[in-house]
C-alpha positions as CSV (number, residue, x, y, z in Angstrom):
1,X,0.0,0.0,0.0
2,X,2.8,2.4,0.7
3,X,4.3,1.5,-2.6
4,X,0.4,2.3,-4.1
5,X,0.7,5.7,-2.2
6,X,4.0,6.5,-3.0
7,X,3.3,6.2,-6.7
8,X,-0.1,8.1,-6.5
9,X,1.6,11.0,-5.1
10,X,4.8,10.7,-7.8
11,X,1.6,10.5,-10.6
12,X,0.3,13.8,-8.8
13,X,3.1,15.6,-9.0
14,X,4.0,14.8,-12.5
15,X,0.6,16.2,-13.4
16,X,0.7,19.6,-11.5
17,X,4.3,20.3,-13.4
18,X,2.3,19.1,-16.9
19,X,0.7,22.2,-18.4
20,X,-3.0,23.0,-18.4
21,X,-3.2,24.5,-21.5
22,X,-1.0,23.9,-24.7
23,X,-0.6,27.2,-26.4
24,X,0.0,26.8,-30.0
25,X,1.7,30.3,-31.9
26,X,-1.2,30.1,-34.7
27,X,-3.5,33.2,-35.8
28,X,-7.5,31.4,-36.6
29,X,-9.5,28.4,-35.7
30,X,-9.5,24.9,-36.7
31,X,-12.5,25.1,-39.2
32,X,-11.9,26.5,-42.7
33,X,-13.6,30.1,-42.8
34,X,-14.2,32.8,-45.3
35,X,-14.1,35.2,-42.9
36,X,-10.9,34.6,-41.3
37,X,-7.8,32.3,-41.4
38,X,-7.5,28.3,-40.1
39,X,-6.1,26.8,-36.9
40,X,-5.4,24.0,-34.5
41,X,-5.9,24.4,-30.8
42,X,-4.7,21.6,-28.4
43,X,-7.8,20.2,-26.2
44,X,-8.0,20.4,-22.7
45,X,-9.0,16.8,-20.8
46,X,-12.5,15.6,-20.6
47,X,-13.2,15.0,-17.0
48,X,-15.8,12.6,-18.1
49,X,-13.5,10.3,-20.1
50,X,-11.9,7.6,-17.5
51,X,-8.5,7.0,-18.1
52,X,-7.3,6.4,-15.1
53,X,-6.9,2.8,-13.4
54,X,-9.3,3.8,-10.0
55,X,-7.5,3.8,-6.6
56,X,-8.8,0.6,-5.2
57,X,-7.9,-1.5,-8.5
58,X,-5.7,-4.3,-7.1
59,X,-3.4,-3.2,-10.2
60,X,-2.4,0.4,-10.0
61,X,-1.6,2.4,-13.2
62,X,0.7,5.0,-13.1
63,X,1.0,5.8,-16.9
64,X,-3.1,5.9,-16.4
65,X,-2.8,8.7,-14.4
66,X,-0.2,10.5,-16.1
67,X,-2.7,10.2,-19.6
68,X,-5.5,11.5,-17.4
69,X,-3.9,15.4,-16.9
70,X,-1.7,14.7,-20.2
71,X,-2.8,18.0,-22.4
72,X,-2.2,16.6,-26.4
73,X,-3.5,15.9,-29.7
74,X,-4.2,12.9,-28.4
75,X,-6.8,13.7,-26.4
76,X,-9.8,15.7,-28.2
77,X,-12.1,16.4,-25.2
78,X,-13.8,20.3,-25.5
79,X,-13.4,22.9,-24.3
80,X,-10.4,24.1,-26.1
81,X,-8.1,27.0,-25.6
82,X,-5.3,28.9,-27.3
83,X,-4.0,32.2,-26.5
84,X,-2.3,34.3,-29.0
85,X,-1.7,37.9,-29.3
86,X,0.6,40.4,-30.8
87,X,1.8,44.4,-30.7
88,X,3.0,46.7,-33.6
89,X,4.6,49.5,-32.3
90,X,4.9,52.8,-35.2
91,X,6.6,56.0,-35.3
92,X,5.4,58.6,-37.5
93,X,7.4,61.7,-39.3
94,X,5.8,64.0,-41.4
95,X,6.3,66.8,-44.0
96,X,4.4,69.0,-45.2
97,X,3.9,71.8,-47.5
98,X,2.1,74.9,-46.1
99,X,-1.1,74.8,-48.3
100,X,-1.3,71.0,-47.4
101,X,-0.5,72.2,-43.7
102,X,-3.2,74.6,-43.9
103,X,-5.9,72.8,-45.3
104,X,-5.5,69.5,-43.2
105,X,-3.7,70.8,-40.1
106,X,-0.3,70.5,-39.0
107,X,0.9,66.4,-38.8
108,X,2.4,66.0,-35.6
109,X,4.9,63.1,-35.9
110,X,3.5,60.3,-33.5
111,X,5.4,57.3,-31.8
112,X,2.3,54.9,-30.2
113,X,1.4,51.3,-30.2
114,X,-0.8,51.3,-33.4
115,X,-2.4,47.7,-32.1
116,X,-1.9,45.8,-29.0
117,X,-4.3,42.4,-28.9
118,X,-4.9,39.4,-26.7
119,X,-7.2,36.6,-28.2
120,X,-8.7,33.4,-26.4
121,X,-9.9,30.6,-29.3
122,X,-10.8,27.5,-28.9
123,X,-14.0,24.9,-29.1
124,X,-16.7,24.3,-26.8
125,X,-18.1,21.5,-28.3
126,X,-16.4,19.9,-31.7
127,X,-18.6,21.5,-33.9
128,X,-18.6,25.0,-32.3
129,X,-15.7,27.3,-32.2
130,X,-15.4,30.9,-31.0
131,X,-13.2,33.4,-31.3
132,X,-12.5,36.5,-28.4
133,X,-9.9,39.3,-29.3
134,X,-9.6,42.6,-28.1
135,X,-7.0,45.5,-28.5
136,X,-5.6,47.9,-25.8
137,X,-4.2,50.3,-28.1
138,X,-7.6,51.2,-30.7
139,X,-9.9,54.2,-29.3
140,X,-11.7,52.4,-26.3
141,X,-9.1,50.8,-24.5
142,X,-9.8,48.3,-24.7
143,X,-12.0,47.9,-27.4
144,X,-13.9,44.4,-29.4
145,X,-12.6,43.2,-32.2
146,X,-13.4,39.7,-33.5
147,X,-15.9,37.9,-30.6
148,X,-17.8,35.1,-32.2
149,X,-18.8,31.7,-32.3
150,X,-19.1,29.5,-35.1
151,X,-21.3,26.8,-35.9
152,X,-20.0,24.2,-38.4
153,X,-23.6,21.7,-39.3
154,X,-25.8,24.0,-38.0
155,X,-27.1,25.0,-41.6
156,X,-26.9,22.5,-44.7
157,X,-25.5,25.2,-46.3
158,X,-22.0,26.0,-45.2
159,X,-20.9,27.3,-41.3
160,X,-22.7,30.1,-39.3
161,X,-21.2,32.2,-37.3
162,X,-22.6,34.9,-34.6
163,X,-21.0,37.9,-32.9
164,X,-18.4,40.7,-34.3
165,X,-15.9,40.0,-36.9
166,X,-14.7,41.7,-40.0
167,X,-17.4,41.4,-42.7
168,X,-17.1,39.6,-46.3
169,X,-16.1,42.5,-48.3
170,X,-12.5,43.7,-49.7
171,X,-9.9,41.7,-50.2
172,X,-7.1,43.8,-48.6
173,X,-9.7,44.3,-45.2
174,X,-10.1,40.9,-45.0
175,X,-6.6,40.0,-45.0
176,X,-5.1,39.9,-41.2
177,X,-3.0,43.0,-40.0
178,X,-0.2,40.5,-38.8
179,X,0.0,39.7,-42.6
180,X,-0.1,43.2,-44.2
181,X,3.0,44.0,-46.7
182,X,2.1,47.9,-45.5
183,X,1.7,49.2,-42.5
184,X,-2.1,50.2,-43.2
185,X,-4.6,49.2,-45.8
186,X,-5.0,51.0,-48.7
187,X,-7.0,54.1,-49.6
188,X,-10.2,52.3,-50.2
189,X,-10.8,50.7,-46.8
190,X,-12.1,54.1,-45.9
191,X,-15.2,52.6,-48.3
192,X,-15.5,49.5,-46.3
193,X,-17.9,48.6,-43.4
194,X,-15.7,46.3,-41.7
195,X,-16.4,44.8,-38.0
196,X,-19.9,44.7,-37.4
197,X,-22.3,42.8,-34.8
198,X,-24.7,39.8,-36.8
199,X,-25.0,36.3,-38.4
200,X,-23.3,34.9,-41.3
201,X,-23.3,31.8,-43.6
202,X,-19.9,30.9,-45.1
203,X,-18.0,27.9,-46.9
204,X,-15.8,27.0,-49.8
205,X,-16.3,24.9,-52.7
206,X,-14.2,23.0,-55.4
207,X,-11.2,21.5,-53.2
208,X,-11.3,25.2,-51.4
209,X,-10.7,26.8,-54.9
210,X,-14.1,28.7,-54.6
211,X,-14.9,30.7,-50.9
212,X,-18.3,32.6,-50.5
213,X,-19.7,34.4,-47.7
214,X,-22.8,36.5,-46.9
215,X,-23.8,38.1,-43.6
216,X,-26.4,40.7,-41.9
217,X,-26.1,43.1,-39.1
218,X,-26.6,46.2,-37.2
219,X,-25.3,48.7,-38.0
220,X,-23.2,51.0,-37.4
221,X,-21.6,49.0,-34.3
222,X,-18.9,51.0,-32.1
223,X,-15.2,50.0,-30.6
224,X,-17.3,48.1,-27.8
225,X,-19.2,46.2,-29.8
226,X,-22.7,48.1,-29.2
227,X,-25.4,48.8,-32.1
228,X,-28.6,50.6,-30.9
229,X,-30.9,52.4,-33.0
230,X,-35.1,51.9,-34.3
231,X,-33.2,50.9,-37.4
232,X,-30.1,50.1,-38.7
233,X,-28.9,47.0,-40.7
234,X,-26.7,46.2,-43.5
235,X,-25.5,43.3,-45.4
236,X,-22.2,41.9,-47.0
237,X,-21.2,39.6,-49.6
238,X,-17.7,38.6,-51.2
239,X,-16.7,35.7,-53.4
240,X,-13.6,34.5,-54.6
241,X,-11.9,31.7,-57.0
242,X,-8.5,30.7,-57.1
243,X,-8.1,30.1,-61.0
244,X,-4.9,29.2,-61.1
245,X,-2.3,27.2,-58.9
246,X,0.5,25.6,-59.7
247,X,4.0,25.5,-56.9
248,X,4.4,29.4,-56.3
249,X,2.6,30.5,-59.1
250,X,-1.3,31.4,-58.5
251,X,-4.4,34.0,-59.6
252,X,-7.2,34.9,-57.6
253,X,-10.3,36.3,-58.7
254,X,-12.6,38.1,-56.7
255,X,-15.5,40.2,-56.2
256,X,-18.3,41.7,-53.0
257,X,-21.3,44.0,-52.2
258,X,-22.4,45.5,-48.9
259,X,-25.6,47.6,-48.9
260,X,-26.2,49.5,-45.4
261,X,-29.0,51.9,-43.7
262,X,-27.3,53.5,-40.5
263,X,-29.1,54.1,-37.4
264,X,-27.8,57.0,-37.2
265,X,-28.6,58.3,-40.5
266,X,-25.2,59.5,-41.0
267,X,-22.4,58.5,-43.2
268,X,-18.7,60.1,-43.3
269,X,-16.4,58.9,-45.4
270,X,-12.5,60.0,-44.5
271,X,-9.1,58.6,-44.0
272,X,-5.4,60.1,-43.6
273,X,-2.8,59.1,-46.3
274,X,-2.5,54.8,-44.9
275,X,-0.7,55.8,-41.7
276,X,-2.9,56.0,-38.4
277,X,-6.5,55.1,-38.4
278,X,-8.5,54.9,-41.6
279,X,-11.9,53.3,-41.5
280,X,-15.5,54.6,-42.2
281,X,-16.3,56.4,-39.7
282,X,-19.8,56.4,-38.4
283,X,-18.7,57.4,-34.5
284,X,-16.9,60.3,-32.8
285,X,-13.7,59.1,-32.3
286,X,-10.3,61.2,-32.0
287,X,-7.3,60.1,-34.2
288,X,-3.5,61.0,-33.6
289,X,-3.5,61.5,-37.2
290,X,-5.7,64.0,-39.6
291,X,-7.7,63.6,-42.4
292,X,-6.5,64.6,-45.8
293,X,-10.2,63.9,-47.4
294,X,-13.2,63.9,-45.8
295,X,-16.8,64.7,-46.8
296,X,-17.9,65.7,-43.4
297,X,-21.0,64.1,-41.9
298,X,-23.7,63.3,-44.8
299,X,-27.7,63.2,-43.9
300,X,-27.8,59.6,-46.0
301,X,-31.1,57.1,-46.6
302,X,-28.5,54.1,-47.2
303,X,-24.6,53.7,-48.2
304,X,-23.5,50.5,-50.9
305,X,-20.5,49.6,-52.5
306,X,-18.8,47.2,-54.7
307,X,-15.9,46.0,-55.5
308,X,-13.7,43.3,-57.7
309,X,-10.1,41.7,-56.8
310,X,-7.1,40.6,-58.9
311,X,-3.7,38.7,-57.4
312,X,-1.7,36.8,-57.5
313,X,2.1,35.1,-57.2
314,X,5.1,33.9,-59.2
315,X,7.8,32.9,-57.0
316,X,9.4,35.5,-55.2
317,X,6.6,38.1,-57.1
318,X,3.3,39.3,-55.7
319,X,1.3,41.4,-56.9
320,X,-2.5,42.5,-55.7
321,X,-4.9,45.1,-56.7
322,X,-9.0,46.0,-56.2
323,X,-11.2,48.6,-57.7
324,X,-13.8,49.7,-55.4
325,X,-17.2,52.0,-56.0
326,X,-19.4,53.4,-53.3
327,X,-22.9,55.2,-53.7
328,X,-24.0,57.1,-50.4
329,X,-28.1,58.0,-51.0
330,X,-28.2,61.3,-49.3
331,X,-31.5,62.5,-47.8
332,X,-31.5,65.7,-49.9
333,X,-29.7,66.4,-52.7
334,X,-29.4,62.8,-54.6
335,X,-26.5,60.4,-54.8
336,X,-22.9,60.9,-55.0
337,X,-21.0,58.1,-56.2
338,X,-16.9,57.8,-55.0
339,X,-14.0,55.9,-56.9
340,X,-10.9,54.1,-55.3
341,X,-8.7,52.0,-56.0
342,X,-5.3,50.2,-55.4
343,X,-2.2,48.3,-57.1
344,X,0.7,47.1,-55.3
345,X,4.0,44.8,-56.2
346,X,6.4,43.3,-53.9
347,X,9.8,41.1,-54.8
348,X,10.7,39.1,-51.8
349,X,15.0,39.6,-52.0
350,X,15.7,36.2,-50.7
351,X,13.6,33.9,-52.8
352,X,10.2,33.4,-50.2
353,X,6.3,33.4,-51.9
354,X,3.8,34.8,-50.2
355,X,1.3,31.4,-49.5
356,X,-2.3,31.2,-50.5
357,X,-5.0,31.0,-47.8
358,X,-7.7,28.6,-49.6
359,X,-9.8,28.9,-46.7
360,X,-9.8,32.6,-46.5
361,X,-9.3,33.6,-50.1
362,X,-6.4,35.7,-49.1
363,X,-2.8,35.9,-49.4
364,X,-0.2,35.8,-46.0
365,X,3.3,37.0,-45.2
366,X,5.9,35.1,-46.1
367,X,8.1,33.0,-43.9
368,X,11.7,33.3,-43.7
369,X,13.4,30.3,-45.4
370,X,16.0,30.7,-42.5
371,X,15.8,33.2,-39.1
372,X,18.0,36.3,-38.4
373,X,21.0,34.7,-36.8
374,X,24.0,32.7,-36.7
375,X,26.4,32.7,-39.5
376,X,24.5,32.8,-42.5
377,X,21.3,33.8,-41.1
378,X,19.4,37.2,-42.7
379,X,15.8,36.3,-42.6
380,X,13.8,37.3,-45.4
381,X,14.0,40.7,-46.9
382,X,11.6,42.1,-48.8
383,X,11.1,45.1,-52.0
384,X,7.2,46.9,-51.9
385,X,5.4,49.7,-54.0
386,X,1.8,50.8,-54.0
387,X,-0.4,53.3,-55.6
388,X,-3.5,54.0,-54.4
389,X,-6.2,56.4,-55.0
390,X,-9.8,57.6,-53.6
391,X,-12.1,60.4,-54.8
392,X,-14.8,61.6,-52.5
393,X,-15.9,65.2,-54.5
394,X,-19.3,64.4,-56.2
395,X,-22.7,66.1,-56.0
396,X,-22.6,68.9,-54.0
397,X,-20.2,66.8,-51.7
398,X,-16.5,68.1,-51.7
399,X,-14.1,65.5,-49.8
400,X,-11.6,66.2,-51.6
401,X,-8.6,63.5,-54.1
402,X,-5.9,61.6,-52.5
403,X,-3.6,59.6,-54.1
404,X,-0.7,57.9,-52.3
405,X,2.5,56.9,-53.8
406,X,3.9,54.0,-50.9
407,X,7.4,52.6,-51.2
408,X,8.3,49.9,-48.4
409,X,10.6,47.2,-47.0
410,X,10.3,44.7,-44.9
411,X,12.5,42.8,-43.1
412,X,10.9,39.1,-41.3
413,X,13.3,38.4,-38.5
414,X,12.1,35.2,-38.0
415,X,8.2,33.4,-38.7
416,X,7.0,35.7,-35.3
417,X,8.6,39.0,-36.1
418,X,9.1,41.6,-38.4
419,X,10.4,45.2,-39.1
420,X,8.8,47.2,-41.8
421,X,9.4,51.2,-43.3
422,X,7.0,52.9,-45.5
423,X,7.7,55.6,-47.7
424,X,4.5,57.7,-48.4
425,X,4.1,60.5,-51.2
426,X,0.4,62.1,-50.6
427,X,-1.0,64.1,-53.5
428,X,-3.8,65.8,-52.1
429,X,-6.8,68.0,-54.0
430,X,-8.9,69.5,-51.3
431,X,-10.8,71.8,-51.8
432,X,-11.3,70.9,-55.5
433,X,-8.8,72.8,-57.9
434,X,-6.6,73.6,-54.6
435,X,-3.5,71.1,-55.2
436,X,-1.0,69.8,-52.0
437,X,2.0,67.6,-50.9
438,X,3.1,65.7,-47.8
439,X,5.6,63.2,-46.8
440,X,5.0,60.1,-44.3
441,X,8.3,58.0,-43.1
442,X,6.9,55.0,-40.9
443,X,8.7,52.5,-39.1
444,X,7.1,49.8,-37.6
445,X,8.4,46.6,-34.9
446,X,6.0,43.8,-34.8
447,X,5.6,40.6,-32.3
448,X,3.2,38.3,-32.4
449,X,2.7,34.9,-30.8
């Protein structure tokens, strides 16, 4: 018996030093997703399975007990965990000239931590995930971003998911910020509705060549997740085929919709030159950085857009580009239609492709083929230009012509860490026929785990 108690307390202590949770370095969740990119999460134990040998057995089973608080892919008892979470820290310089200076204010250069998020996903049953991430450095402090959960035969149709996440529309807003080859979307993300509160169907089709998505929702929904209103809804679409695939060599197609009637029966459309904050803006929020166009709060009936995509890879080449148009239904005075639009190139100096997400119909970051360190160690290095352009003067509404000129490079330390510098030319025409200059240098240190 002493021998028995002996080993029980061995087994014991063996479990306590065992860790609870296995966190995995891994940005989505296990199911494949439209919305959002895939993951595996290690399983916690099921305290209903028995795989222990019970005290009394005449045969006592120390390898039982160790299984019993063992934490593996062996054991695939919900609920599930994984933490992840990440920081990008920027510092802004700006120059101006003084007509841009006086028509948009004076740029102060700004060092901050652009984003700073924590996420919890996991499973709670093995055909329901969920997703809860929120950011400590966006206006709220701390404020939602994606909180979900995600049914996977729920429907006959594809998965449905409930809660806040980034809705089907854009390619370059649906691709993950950890995986951006510039510091900040381009221009026409300024057009797109983005995180909102509501249900959606999702799925892909022909060996993950084909993704579609649809949702509804309230809207507009603020940093802490809140809608309220007697009305307010919207709706988004995007769908997307991967035509071609072959090694490193791919093209993606793509195209979405999103039709909206704010609660508030406001819509302002604005963004500064893709550094600091630039989505529609539907709240009263402050930014550290101003607005080069901007057509001022509009009394609006509803706000729709469209867009179509166009990327893809050979080798070390990457190239992406979308074409967006919006149509804002103002209460008095008729529509006013807005253009925007993007193209960018990058040339990865050391030979890496940026992968394919099949799941997501998006493209990610590449990963060095060996880390910063050691003898012959550089990580991967890599050559960027964009162009990108938005025009918000229609109508009776005068928001003014940006067009951004973006040269970066990026250096991936290693598969968790990177260091990027932007370059930004703005080319500003606000108010119409008034013509201005300014210069961004960013630098930016990402983490992420």
């Amino acid at each position: 018996m002493s021998l028995r108690i002996a080993a029980l307390l061995a087994a014991l202590a063996s479990c306590l030093a065992s860790p609870a949770v296995a966190v995995e370095p891994t940005d989505a969740l296990s199911a494949p997703s439209a919305f959002a990119e895939s993951n595996s999460v290690t399983p916690l134990p099921d305290p209903a399975v028995e795989t222990a040998t019970p005290l009394l057995d005449t045969e006592f089973s120390l390898a039982g007990w160790r299984d019993a608080c063992r934490v593996g892919p062996a054991n695939k008892a919900a609920p599930t965990v994984a933490v992840n979470g990440f920081f990008q820290a920027d510092s802004l310089w700006f120059s101006q000239d003084p007509v841009n200076k006086a028509v948009v204010g004076d740029a102060q250069d700004v060092t901050d931590f652009r984003r700073a998020r924590l996420s919890a996903k996991g499973k709670v049953a093995d055909n329901v995930d969920y997703m809860m991430e929120y950011d400590f450095a966006f206006p709220g402090r701390p404020s939602f971003m994606d909180v979900y959960v995600d049914f996977a035969d729920l429907t006959r149709f594809g998965r449905l998911r409930l809660g806040q996440w980034r809705q089907p529309f854009g390619m370059d807003a649906l691709t993950s910020v950890k995986e951006m080859m510039f510091l900040e979307r381009a221009l026409p993300f300024a057009l797109v509705p983005f995180r909102q509160v509501g249900v959606g169907l999702y799925n892909t089709a022909a060996d993950e060549s084909i993704t579609w998505a649809i949702s509804g929702y309230r809207f507009p929904t603020d940093v802490y997740g809140d809608a309220a209103g007697d009305s307010g809804y919207g709706m988004a679409t995007r769908e997307t085929m991967l035509v071609f695939a072959e090694d490193t060599t791919t093209l993606h197609v793509g195209a979405g919709y999103t039709y909206n009637r704010p609660s508030t029966d406001v819509v302002r459309l604005r963004t500064p030159p893709e550094v600091g904050f630039n989505q529609l803006d539907f709240r009263s929020t402050d930014f550290p950085v101003p607005f080069f166009v901007d057509t001022g709060p509009l009394a609006v009936d509803s706000y729709q857009a469209a867009n179509v995509e166009l990327a893809g890879t050979v080798g070390p080449w990457f190239a992406q580009s979308e074409f967006y148009v919006a149509q804002v239904d103002q209460a008095a005075g008729g529509a006013a239609t807005f253009h925007s639009g993007y193209a960018q190139l990058a040339y990865a100096l050391t030979g890496e492709s940026h992968p394919y997400n099949r799941a997501a119909g998006v493209y990610s970051r590449i990963t060095p083929h060996t880390n910063y360190g050691g003898d012959s160690g550089l990580g991967a290095w890599e050559l960027a230009g964009r162009w990108s352009y938005i025009d918000l003067t229609d109508n009776g509404v005068d928001g003014g012509v940006l067009d951004d000129l973006t040269l970066g490079l990026n250096w991936y330390f290693n598969a968790h860490m990177k260091f990027q510098f932007n370059y930004i030319h703005a080319f500003l025409d606000r108010p119409a026929g008034v013509n201005s200059d300014a210069d961004v240098y960013a630098v930016r240190a990402q983490v992420d785990f």
